[in-house]
N, C-alpha and C positions, 0 to 999 in steps of 0.2 A: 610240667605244669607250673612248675615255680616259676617260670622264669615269664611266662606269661604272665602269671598272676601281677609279678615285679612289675611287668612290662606296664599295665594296666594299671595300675596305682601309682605308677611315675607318670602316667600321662594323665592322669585324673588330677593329679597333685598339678601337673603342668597346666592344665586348661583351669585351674583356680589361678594360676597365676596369670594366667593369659585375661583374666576375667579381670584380673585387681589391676594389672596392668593396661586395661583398656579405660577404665575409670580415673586411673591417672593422666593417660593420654588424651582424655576430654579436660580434664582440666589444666594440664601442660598446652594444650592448644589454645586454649582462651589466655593462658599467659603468655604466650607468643602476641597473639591479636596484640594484646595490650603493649607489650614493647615496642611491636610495629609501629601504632598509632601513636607511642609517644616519641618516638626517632623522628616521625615525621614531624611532629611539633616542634621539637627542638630545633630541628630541620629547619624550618619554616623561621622560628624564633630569632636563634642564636645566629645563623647561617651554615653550621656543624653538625655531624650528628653527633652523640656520645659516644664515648670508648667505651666505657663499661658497659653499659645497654647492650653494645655491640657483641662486645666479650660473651656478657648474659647471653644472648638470644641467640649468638651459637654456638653457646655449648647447650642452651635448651634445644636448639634446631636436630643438635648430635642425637641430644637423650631423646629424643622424639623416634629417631632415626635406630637407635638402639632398640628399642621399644618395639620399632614394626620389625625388624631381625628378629626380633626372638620370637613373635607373634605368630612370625612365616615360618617358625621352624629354621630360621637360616643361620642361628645362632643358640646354644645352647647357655650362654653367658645372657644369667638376667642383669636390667638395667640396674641403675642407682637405685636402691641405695647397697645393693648386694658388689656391687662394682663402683669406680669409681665416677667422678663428675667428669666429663667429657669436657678436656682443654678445649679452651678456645684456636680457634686456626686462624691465621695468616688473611688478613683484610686484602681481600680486591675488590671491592667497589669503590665507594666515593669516599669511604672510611681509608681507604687504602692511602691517600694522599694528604695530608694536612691541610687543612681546609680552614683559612682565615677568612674573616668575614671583609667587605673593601670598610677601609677609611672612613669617616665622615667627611665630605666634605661640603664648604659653607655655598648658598644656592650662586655669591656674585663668584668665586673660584672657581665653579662648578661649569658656569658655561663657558669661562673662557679657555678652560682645561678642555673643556669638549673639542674647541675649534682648533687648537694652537696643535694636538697631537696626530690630528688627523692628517693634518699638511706634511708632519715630521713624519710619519710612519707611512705612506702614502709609499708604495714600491715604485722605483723609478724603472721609467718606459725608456725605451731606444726613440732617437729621435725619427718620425716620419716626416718623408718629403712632402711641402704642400703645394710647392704647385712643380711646372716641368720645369724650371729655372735649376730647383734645385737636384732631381732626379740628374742622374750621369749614365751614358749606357753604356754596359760592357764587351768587350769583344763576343758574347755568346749571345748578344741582344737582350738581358733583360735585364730592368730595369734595376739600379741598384743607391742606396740614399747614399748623401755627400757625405766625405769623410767628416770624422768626429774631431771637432774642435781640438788644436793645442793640449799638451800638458800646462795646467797652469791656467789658464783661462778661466775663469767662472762664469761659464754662460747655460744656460738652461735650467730645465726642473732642478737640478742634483746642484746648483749655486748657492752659496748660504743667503739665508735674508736678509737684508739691510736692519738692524737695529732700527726699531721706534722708538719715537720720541715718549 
């Protein structure tokens, strides 16, 4: 009967902590809210989110997660402050990559930067035959475009611009 009695008094003792420990988890949860909706701020702001915020929110995310382990029974290890604060892990999201915000740039640069890289970044197409002149047929009948210009030549999309004045 001892051991029941134990038994009994360690699960009483347990469910007082299951109880302190859910009243922590209400209020660890509204502090999550609140780092959420400042990330996004920052977010929104800076063009970045915070590192430390990030850090913060999860190792709170862990201790939350600690929290319902032990709740379920699926851990007999109570959370902080009995143990320690749960490191932070390894960023994969948008944290994960360093994240600068663009440049400033002034509104008359701004449009001519728009049009100048379009042209330069534009992936170059094979050339199509436009009319039969230049189509050739081949021994298997179908149709096939005219060889491709000389080495050396600069003719087509892929030819550098002429300098403006």
């Amino acid at each position: 009967m001892s051991d029941d009695k134990q038994s009994r008094e360690g699960l009483i003792l347990r469910v007082l902590w299951m109880v302190l420990f859910a009243i922590v988890w209400q209020l660890a949860e509204l502090v999550l809210v609140a780092v959420v909706l400042l990330q996004l701020v920052l977010r929104l702001i800076n063009g970045a989110p915070s590192r430390a915020l990030m850090d913060f929110g999860d190792g709170l995310s862990q201790y939350l997660a600690q929290i319902g382990r032990f709740g379920c029974f699926h851990s007999d290890e109570k959370p902080w402050p009995f143990a320690d604060w749960p490191a932070p892990r390894e960023a994969q999201g948008e944290g994960a990559r360093p994240l600068t915000p663009a440049p400033a740039v002034a509104p008359a640069a701004a449009a001519s930067a728009a049009v100048a890289p379009v042209a330069a970044s534009a992936p170059a197409e094979a050339p199509v035959a436009e009319s039969a002149a230049e189509a050739t047929e081949t021994p298997s009948g179908t149709d096939q475009a005219a060889p491709a210009p000389e080495a050396g030549k600069a003719d087509g999309p892929d030819a550098p611009a002429e300098p403006r004045a």
